[in-house]
N, CA, C and O atoms as a Tripos MOL2 file, in Angstrom:
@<TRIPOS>MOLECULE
protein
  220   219    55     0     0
PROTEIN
NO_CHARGES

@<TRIPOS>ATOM
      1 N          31.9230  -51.8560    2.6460 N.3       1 UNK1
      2 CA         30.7290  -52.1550    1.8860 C.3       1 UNK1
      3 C          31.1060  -53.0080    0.6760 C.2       1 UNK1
      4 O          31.9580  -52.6450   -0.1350 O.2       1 UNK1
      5 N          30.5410  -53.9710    0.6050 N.am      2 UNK2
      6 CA         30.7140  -55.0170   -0.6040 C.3       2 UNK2
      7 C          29.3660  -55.1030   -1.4210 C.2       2 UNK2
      8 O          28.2400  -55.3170   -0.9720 O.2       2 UNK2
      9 N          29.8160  -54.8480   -2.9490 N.am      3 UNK3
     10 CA         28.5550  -54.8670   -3.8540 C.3       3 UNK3
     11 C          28.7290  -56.2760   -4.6690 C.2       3 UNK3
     12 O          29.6980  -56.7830   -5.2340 O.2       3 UNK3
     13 N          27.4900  -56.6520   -4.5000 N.am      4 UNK4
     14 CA         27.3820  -57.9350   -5.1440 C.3       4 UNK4
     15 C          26.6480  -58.3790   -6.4830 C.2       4 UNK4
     16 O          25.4310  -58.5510   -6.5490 O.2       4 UNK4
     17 N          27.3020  -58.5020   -7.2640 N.am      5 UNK5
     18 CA         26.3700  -58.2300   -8.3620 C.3       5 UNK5
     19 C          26.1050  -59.9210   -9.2560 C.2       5 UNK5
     20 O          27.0030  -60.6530   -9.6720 O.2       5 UNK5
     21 N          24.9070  -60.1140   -9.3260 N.am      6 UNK6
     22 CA         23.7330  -60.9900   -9.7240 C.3       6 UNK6
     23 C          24.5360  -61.6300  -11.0730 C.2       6 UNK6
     24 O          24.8790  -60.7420  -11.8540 O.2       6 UNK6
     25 N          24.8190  -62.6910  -11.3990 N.am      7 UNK7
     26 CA         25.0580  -63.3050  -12.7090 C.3       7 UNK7
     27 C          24.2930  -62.8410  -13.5810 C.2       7 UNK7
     28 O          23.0840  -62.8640  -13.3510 O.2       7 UNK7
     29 N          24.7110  -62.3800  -14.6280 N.am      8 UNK8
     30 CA         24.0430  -61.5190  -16.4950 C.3       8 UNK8
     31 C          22.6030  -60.3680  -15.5130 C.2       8 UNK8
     32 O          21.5030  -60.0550  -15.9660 O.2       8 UNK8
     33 N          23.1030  -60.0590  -14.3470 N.am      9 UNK9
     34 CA         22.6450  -58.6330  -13.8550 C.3       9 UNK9
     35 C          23.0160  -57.4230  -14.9070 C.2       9 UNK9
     36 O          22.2550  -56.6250  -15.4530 O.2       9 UNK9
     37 N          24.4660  -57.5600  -15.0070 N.am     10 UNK10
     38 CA         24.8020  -55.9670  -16.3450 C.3      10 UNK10
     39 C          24.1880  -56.1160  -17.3160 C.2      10 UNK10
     40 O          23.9860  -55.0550  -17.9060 O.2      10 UNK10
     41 N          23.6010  -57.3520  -17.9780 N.am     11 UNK11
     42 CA         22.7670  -57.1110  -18.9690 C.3      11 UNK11
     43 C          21.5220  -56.4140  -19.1840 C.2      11 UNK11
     44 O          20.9900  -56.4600  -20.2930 O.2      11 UNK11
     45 N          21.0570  -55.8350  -18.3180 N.am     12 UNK12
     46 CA         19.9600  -54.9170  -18.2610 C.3      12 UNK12
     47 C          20.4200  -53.9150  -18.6900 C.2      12 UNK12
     48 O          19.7340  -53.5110  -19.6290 O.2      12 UNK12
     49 N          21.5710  -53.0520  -18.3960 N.am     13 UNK13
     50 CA         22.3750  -51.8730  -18.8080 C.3      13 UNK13
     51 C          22.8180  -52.2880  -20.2770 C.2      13 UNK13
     52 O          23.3180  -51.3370  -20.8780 O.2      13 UNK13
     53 N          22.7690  -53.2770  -20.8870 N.am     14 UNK14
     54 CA         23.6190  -53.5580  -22.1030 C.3      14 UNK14
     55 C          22.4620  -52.9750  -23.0450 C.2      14 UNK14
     56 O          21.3210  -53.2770  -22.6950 O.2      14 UNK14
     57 N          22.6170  -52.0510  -24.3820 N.am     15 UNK15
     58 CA         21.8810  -51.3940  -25.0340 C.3      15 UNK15
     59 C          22.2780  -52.5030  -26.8190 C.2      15 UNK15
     60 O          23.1670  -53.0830  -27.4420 O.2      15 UNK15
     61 N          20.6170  -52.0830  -26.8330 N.am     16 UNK16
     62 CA         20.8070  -53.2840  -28.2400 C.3      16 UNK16
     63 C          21.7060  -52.8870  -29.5970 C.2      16 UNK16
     64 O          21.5500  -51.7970  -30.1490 O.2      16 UNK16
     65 N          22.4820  -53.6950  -29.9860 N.am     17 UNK17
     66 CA         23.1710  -53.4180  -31.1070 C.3      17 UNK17
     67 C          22.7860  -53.5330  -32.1420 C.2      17 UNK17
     68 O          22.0510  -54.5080  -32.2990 O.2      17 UNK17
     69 N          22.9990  -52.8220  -33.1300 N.am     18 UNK18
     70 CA         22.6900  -52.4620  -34.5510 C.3      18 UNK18
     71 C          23.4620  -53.7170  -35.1780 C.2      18 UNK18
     72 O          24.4000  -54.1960  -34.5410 O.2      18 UNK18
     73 N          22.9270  -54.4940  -36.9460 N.am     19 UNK19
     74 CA         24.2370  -55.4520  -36.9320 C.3      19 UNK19
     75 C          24.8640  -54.6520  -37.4920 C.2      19 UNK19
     76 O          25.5400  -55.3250  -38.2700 O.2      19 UNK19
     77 N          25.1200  -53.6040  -37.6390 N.am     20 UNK20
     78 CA         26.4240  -52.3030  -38.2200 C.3      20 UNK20
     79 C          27.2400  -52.5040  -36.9730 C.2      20 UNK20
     80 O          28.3750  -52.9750  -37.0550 O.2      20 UNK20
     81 N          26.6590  -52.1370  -35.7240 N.am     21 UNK21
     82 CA         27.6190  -51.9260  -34.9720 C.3      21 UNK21
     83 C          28.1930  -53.3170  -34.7790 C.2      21 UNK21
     84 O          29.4230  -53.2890  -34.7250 O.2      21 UNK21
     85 N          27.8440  -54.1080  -34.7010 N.am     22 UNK22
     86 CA         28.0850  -55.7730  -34.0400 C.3      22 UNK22
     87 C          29.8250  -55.7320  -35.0870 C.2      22 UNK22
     88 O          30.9750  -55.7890  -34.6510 O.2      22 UNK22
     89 N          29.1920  -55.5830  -36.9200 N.am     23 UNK23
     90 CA         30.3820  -55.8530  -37.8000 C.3      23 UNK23
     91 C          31.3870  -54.9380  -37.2820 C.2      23 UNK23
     92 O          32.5850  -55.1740  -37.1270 O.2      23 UNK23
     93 N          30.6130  -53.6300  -36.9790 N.am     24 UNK24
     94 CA         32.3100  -53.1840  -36.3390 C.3      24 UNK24
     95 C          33.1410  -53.1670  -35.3930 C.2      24 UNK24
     96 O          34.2530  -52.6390  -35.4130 O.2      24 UNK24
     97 N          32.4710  -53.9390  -34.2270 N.am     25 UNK25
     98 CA         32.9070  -54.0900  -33.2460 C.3      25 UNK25
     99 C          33.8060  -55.6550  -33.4210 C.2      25 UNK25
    100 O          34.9630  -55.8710  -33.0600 O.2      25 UNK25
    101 N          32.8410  -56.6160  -34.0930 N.am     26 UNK26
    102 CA         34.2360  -57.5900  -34.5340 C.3      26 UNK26
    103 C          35.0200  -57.3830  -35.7850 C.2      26 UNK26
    104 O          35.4950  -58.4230  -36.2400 O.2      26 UNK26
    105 N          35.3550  -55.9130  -36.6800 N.am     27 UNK27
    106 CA         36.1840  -56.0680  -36.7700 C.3      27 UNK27
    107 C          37.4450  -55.4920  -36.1070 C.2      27 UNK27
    108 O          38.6390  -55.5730  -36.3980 O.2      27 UNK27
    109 N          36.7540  -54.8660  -35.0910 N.am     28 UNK28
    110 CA         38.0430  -53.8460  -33.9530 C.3      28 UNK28
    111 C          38.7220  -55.2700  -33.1590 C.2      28 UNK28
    112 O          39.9250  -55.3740  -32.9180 O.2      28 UNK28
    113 N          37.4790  -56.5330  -32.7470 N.am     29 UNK29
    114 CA         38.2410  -57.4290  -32.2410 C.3      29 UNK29
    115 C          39.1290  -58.1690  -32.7330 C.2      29 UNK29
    116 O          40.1210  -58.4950  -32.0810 O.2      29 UNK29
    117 N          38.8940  -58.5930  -34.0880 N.am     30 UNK30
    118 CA         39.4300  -59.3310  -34.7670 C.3      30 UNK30
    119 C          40.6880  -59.0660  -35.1850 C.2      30 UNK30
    120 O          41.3410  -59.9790  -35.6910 O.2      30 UNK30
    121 N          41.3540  -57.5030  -35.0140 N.am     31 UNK31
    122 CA         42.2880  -56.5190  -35.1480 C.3      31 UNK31
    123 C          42.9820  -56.6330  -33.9440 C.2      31 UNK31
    124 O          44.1810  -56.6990  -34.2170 O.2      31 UNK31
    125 N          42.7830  -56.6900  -32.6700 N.am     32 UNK32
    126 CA         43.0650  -56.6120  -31.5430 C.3      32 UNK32
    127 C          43.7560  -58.2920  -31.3160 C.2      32 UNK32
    128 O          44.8090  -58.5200  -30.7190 O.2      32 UNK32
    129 N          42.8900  -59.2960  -31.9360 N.am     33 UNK33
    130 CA         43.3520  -60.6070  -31.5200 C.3      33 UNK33
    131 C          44.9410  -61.2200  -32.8410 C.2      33 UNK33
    132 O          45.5640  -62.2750  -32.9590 O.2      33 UNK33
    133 N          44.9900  -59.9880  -33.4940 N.am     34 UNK34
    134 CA         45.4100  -59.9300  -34.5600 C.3      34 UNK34
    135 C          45.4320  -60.9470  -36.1320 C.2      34 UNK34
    136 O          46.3840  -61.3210  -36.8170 O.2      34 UNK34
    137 N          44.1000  -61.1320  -36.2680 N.am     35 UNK35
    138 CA         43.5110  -61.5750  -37.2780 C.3      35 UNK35
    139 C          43.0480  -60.4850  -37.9270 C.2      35 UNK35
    140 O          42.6830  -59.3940  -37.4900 O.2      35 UNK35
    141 N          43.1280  -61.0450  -39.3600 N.am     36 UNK36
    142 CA         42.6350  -60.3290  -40.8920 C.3      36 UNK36
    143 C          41.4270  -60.0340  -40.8020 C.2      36 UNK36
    144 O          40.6880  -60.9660  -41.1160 O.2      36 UNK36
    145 N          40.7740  -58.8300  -40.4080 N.am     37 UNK37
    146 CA         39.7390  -58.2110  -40.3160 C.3      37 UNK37
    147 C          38.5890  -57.9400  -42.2880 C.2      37 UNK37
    148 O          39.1590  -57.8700  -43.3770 O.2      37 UNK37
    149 N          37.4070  -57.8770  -42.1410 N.am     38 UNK38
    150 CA         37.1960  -57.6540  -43.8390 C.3      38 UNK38
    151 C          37.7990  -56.3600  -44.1140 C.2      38 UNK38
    152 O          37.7460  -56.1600  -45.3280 O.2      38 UNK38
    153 N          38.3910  -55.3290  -43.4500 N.am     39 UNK39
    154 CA         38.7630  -54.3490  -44.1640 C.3      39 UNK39
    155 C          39.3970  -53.4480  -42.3090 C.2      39 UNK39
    156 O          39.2400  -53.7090  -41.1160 O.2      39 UNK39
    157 N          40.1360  -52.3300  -43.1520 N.am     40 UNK40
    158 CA         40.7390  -51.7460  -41.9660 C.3      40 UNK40
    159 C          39.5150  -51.2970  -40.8430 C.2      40 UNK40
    160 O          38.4520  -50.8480  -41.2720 O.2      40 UNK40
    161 N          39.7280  -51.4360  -39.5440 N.am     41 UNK41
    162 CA         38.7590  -50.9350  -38.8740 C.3      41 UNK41
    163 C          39.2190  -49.1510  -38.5510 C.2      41 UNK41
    164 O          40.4000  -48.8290  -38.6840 O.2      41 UNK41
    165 N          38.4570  -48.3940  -38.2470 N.am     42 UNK42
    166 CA         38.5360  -47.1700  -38.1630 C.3      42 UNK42
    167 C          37.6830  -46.5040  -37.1030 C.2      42 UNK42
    168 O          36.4980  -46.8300  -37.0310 O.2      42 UNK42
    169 N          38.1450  -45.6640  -36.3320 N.am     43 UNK43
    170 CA         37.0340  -45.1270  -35.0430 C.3      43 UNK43
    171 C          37.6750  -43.8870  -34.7670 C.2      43 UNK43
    172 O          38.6800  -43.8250  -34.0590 O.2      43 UNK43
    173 N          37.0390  -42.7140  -35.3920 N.am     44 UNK44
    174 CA         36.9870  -41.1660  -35.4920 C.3      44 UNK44
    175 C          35.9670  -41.0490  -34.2170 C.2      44 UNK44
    176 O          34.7930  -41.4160  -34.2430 O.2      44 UNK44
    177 N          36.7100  -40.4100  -32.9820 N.am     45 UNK45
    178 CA         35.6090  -39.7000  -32.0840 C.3      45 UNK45
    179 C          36.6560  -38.8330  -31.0440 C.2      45 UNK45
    180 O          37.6070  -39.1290  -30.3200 O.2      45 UNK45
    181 N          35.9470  -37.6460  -31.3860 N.am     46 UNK46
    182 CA         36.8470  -36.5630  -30.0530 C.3      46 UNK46
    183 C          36.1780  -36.1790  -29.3630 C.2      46 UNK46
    184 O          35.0150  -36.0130  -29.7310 O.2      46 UNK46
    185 N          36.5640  -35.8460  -28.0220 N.am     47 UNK47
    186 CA         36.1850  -35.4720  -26.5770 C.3      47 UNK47
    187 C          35.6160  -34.3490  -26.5720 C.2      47 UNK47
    188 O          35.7990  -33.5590  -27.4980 O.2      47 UNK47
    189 N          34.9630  -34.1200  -25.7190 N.am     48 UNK48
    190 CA         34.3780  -32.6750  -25.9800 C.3      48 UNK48
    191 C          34.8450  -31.4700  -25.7850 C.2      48 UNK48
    192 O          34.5380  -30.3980  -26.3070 O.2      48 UNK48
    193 N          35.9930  -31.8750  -24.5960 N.am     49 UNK49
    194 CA         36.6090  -30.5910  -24.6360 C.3      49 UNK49
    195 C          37.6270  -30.2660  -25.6680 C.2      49 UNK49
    196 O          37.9840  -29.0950  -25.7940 O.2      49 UNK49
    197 N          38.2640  -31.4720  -26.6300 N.am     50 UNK50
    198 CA         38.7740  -30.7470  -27.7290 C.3      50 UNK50
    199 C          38.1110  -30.3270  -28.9780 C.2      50 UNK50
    200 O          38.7230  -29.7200  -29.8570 O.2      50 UNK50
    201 N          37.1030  -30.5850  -29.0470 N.am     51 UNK51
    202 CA         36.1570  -29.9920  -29.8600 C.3      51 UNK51
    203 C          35.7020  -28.7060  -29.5630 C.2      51 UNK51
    204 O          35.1920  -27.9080  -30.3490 O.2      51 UNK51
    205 N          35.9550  -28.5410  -28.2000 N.am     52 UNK52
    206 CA         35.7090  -26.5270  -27.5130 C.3      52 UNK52
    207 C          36.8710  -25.9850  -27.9120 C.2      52 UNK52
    208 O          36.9480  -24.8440  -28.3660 O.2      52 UNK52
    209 N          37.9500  -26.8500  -27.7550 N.am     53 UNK53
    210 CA         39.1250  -26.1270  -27.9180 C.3      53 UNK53
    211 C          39.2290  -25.9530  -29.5270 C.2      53 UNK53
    212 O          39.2310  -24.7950  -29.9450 O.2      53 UNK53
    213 N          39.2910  -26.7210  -30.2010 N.am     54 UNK54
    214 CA         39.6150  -26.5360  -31.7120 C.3      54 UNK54
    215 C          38.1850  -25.6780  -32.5380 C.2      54 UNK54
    216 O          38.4570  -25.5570  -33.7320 O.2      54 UNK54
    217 N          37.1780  -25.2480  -32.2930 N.am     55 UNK55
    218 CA         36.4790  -24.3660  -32.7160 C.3      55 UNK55
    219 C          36.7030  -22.7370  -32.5390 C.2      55 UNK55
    220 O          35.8980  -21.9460  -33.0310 O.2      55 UNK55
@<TRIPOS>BOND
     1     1     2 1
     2     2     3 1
     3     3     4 2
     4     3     5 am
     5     5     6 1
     6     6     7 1
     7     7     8 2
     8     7     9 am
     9     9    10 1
    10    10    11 1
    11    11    12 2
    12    11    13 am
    13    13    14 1
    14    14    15 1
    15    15    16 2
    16    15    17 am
    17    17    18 1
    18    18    19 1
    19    19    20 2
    20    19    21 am
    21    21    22 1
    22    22    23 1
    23    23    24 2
    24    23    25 am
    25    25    26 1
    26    26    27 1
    27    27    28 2
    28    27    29 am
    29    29    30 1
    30    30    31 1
    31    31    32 2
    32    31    33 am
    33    33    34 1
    34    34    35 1
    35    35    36 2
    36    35    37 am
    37    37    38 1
    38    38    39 1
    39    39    40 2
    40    39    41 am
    41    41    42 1
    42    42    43 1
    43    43    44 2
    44    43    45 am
    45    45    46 1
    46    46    47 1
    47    47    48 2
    48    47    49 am
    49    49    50 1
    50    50    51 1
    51    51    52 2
    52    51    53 am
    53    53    54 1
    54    54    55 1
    55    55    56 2
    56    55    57 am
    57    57    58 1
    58    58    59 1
    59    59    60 2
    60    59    61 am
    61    61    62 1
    62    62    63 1
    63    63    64 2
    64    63    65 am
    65    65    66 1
    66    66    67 1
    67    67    68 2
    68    67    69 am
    69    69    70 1
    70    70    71 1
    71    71    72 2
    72    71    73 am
    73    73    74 1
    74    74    75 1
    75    75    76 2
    76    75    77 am
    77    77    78 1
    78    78    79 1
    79    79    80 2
    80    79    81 am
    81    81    82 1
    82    82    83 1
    83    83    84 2
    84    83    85 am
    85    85    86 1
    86    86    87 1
    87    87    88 2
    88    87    89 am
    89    89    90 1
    90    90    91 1
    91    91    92 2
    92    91    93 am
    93    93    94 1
    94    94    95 1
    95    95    96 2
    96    95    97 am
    97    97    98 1
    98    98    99 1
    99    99   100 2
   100    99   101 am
   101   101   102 1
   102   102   103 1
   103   103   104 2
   104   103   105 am
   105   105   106 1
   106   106   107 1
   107   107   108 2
   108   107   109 am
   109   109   110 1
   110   110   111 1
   111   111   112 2
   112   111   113 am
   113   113   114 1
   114   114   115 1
   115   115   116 2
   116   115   117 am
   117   117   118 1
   118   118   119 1
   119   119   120 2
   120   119   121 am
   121   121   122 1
   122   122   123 1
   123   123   124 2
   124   123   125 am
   125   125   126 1
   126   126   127 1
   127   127   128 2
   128   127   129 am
   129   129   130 1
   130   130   131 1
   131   131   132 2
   132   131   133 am
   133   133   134 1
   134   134   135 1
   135   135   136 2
   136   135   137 am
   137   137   138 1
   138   138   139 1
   139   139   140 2
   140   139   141 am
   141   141   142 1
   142   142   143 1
   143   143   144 2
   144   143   145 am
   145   145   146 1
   146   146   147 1
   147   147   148 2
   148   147   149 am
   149   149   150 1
   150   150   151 1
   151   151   152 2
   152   151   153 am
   153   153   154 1
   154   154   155 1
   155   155   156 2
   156   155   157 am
   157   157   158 1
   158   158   159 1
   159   159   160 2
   160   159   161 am
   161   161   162 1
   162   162   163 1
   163   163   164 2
   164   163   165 am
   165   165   166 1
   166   166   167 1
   167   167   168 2
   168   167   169 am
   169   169   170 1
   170   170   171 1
   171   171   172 2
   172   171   173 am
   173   173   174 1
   174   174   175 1
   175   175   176 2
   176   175   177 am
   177   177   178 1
   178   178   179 1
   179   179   180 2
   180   179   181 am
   181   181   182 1
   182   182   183 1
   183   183   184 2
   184   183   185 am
   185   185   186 1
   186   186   187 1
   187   187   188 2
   188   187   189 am
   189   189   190 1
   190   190   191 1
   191   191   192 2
   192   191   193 am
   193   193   194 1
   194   194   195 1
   195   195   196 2
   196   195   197 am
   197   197   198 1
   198   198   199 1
   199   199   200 2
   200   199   201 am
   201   201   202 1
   202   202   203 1
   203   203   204 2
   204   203   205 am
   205   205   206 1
   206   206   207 1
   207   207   208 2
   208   207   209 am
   209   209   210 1
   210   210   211 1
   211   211   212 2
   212   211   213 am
   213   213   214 1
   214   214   215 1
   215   215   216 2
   216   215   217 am
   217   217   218 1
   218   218   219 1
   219   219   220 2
@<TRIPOS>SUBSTRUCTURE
     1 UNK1         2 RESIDUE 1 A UNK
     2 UNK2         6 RESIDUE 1 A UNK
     3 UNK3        10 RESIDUE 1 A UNK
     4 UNK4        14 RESIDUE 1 A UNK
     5 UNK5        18 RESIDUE 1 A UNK
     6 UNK6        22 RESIDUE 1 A UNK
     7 UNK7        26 RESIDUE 1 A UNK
     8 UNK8        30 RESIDUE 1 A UNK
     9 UNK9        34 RESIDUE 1 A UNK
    10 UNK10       38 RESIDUE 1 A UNK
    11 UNK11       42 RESIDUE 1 A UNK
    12 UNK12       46 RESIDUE 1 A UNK
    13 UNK13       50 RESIDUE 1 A UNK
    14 UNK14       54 RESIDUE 1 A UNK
    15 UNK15       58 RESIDUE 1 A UNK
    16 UNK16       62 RESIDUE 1 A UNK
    17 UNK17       66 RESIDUE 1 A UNK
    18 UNK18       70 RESIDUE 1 A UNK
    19 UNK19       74 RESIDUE 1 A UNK
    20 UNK20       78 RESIDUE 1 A UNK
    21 UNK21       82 RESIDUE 1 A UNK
    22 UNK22       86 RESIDUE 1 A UNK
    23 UNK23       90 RESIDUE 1 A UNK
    24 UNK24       94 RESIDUE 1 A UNK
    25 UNK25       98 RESIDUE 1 A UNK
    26 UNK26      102 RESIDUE 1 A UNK
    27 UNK27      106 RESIDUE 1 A UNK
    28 UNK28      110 RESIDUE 1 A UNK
    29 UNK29      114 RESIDUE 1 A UNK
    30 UNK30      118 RESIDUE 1 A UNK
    31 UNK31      122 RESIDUE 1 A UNK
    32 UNK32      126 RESIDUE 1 A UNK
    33 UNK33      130 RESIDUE 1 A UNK
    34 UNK34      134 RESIDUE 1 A UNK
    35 UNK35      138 RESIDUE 1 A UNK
    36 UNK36      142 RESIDUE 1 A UNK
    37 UNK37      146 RESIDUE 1 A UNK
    38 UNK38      150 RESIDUE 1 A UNK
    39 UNK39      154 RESIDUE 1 A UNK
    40 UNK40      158 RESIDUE 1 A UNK
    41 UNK41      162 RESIDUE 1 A UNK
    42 UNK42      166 RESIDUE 1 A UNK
    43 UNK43      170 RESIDUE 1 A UNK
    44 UNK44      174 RESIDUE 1 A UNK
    45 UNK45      178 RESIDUE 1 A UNK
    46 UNK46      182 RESIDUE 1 A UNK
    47 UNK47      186 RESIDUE 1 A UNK
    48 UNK48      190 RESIDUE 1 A UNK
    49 UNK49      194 RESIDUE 1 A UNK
    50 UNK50      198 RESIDUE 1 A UNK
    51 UNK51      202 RESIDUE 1 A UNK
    52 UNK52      206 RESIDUE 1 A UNK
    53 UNK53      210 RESIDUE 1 A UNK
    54 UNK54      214 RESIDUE 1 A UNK
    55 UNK55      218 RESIDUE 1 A UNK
């Protein structure tokens, strides 16, 4: 079975960005391409099961 998927088809699934999120998402890129970002980027998020575990 071969799935074929439609040119800018995933864009229906793409959910609208905040410009908060947009700035932080280029500055995670801009970090990644290793350019001087406006400030350190930072991304705090834990899984759920260690959040069961550590309570």
């Amino acid at each position: 079975m071969k799935i074929i998927i439609q040119k800018n088809e995933w864009r229906q699934y793409a959910m609208e960005r905040t410009d908060n999120c947009k700035a932080k998402l280029e500055r995670m890129n801009k970090t990644l391409r290793h350019e001087e970002p406006d400030r350190v980027p930072v991304s705090d998020f834990f899984w759920g099961s260690f959040l069961n575990r550590w309570k």
